[in-house]
C-alpha positions as CSV (number, residue, x, y, z in Angstrom):
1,X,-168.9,-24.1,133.0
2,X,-171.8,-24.8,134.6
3,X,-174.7,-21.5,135.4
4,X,-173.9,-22.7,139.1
5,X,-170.6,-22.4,138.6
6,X,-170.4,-19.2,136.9
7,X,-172.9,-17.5,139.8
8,X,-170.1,-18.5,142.1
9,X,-167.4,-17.3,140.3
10,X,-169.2,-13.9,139.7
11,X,-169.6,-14.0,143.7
12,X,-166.2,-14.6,144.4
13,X,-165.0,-12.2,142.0
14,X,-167.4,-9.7,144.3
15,X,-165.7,-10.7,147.8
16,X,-162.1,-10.8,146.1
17,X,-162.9,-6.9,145.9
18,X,-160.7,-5.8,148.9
19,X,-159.8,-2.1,148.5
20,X,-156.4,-2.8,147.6
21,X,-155.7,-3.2,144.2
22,X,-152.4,-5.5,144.8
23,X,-154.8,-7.9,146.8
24,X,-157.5,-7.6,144.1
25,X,-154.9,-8.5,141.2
26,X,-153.6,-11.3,143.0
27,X,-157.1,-13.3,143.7
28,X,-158.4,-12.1,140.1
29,X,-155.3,-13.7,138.8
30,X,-155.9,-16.8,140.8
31,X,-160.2,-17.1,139.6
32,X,-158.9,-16.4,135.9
33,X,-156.1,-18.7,135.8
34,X,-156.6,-21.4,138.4
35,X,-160.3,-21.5,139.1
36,X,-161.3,-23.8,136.4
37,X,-159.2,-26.9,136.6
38,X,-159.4,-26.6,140.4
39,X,-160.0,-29.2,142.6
40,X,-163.2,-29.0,145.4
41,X,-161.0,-29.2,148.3
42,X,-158.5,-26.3,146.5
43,X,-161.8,-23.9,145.8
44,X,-162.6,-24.4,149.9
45,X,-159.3,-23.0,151.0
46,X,-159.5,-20.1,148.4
47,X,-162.7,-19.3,150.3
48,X,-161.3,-19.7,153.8
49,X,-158.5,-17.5,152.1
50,X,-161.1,-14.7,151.6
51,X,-162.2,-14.6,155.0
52,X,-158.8,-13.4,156.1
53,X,-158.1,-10.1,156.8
54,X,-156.5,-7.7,154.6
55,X,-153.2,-6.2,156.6
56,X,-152.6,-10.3,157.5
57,X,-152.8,-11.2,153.8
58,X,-150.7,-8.9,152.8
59,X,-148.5,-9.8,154.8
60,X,-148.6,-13.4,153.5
61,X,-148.2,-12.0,149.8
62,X,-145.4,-10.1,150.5
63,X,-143.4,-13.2,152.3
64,X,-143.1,-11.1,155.5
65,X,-145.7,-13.9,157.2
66,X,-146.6,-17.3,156.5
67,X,-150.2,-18.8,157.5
68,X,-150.2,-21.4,160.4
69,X,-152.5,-23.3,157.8
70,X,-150.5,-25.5,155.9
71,X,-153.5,-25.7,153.1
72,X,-153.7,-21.6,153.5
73,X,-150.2,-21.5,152.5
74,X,-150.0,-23.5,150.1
75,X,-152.8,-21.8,147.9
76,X,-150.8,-18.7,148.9
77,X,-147.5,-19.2,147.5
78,X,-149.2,-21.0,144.0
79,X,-150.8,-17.4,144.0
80,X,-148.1,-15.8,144.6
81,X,-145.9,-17.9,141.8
82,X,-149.0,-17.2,139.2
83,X,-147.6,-15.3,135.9
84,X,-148.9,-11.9,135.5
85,X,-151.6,-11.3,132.8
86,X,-150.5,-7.1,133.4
């Protein structure tokens, strides 16, 4: 990995900090399992994903709502089908 790379990793490790600690596991589970072998395009819409807000992504986690994004939703339900590391 790359210094750039790691420098935004460590970022998005910082804004993956939401106050929740559900929402937390889920996006550190997705930068320590997924991040790596990601495509470009892939690391954009976990970005975008980060801009959401909190009550609306839980609410995608928890399969009461589903993004109007179909590349938001997608990245969504590969997070939600990562194995737990816990």
């Amino acid at each position: 990995m790359s210094e750039d790379d790691a420098l935004e990793l460590r970022r998005l490790r910082w804004r993956s900090r939401r106050g929740m600690r559900e929402l937390d596991r889920l996006f550190e589970r997705w930068l320590d399992q997924r991040w790596a072998v990601s495509s470009e395009s892939e690391r954009a819409v976990f970005r975008r994903l980060l801009d959401c807000e909190d009550d609306r992504l839980w609410k995608w986690f928890l399969g009461h709502d589903r993004p109007d994004d179909a590349d938001l939703d997608t990245l969504v339900q590969s997070i939600r089908a990562l194995p737990h590391n816990d």
